[in-house]
ZAMARGU-4260 file (C-alpha; in steps of 0.2 Angstrom, whole numbers, plus 5000, padded with zeros to 4 digits):
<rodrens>
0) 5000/5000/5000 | 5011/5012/4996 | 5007/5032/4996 | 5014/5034/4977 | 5023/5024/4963
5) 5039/5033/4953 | 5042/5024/4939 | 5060/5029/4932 | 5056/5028/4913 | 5057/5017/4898
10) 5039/5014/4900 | 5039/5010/4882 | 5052/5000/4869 | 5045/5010/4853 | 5050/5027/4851
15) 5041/5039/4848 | 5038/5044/4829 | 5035/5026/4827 | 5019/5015/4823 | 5020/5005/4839
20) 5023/5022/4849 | 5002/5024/4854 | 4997/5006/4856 | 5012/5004/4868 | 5007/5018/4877
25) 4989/5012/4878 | 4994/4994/4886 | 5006/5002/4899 | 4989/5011/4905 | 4981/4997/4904
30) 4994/4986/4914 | 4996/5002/4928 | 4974/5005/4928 | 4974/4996/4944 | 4986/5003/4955
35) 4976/5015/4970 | 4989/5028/4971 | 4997/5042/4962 | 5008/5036/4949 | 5021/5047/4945
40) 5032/5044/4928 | 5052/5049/4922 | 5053/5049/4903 | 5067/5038/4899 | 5075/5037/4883
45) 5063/5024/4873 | 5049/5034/4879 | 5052/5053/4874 | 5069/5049/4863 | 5088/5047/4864
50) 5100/5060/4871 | 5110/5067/4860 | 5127/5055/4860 | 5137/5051/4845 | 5140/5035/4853
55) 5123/5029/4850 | 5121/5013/4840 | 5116/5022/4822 | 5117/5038/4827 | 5123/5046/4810
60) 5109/5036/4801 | 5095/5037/4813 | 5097/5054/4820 | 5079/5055/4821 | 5081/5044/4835
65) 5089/5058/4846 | 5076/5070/4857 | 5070/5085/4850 | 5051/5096/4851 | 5040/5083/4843
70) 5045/5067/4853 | 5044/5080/4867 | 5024/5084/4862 | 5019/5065/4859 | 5027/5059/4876
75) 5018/5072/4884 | 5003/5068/4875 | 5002/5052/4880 | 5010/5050/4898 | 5013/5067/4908
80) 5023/5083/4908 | 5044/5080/4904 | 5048/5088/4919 | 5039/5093/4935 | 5037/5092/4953
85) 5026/5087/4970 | 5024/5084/4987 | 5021/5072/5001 | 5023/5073/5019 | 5033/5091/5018
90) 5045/5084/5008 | 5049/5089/4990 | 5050/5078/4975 | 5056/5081/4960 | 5055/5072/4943
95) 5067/5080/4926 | 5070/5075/4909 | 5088/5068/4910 | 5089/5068/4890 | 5087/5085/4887
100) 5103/5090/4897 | 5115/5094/4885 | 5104/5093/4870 | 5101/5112/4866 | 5085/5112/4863
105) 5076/5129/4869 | 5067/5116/4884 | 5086/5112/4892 | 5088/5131/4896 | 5070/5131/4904
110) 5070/5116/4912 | 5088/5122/4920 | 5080/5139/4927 | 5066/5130/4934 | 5075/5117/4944
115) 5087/5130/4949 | 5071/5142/4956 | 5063/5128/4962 | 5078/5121/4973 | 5083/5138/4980
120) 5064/5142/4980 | 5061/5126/4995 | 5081/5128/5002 | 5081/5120/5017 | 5069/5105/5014
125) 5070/5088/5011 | 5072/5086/4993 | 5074/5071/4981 | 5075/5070/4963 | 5072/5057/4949
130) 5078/5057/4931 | 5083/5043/4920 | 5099/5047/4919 | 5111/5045/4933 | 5123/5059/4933
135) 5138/5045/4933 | 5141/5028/4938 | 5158/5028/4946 | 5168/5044/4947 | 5161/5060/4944
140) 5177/5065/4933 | 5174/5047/4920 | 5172/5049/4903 | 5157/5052/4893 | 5148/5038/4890
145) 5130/5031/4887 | 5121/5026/4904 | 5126/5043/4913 | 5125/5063/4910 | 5139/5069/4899
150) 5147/5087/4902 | 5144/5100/4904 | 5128/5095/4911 | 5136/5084/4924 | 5144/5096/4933
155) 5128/5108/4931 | 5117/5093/4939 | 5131/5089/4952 | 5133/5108/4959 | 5114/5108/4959
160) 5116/5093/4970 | 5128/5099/4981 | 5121/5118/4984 | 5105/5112/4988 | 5111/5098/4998
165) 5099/5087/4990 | 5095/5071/5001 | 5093/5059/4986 | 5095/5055/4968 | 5085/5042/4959
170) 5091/5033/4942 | 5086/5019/4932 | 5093/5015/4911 | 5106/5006/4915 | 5096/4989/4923
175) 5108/4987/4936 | 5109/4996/4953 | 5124/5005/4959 | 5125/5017/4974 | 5138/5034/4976
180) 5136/5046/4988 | 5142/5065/4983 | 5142/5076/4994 | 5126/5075/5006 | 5116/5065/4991
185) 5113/5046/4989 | 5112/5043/4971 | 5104/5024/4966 | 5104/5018/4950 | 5092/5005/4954
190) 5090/4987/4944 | 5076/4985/4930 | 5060/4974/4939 | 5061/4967/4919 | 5078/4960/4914
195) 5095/4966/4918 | 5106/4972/4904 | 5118/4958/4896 | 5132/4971/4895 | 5135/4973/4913
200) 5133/4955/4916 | 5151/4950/4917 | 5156/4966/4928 | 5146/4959/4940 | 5151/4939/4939
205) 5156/4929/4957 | 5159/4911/4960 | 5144/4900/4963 | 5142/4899/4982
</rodrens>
């Protein structure tokens, strides 16, 4: 019985801009109908589309695949909106679009000045924050890569952290959990309750008991 659900994104596998796009979406709705409390929802990358990272399987071909306005619009169409926030019990919750950091679209820069008002706006509260991206997954100085934030927008998200001495930081994207703690903040990366990703599979090997 819990007082609300955050789901930490990829609620779909097709993008948007593709067929499959509306009927996914309509069987998520129909697979959540029954839960009693508020459900809150972090768009992920197969839900609102990728950040923008050459790295990206296809990138140069498929750049349509890469977030901008119109994935923006249908995602919010169909789900809730990219970025926003609520309250429980005198604490402050925050859910961002992790995808659109770095990305240069003109919804990054309003995103950033309203997370920055909102934070200095409720200084002093509890405050915790979800997004699908974690800012990184071992060091806050590793390289760029595909299942964190990439600079600049780390060390933006990071300071945000830090000044505001935000309590936690949820992730999901990479299917596997990992925990850091910067600063006062504990940052999860929690495990997918679907499948965990074959690439991480051996980082994580042990002997049989």
């Amino acid at each position: 019985a819990p007082d609300f659900v955050v789901h930490l994104g990829d609620i779909t596998h097709p993008e948007p801009g593709t067929p499959a796009y509306e009927d996914s979406a309509e069987r998520f709705h129909r697979v959540y109908e029954d839960l009693t409390c508020p459900l809150y929802l972090v768009p992920g990358n197969h839900d609102i589309g990728e950040k923008a990272f050459p790295g990206e399987p296809l990138f140069d071909q498929h750049a349509q695949r890469t977030v901008n306005e119109a994935m923006i619009a249908e995602y919010e169409s169909h789900f809730q909106a990219q970025y926003f926030s609520f309250e429980h019990e005198d604490c402050l919750f925050v859910v961002m679009n992790g995808m659109i950091v770095n990305s240069g679209l003109a919804c990054e820069e309003e995103q950033r000045e309203w997370l920055e008002g909102l934070l200095t706006a409720n200084q002093g509260r509890r405050i915790f924050v979800f997004s699908h991206y974690p800012p990184y997954l071992s060091n806050a100085d590793e390289p760029g890569h595909y299942d964190a934030t990439d600079e600049p927008g780390r060390t933006w998200l990071l300071g945000l952290l830090e000044r505001h001495k935000v309590e936690g930081y949820w992730a999901g994207h990479v299917h596997n959990f990992f925990f850091n703690r910067h600063g006062a903040t504990s940052c999860y990366v929690l495990a997918s309750i679907c499948f965990l990703r074959h690439d991480y599979h051996e980082m994580f090997r042990i002997a049989p008991g």
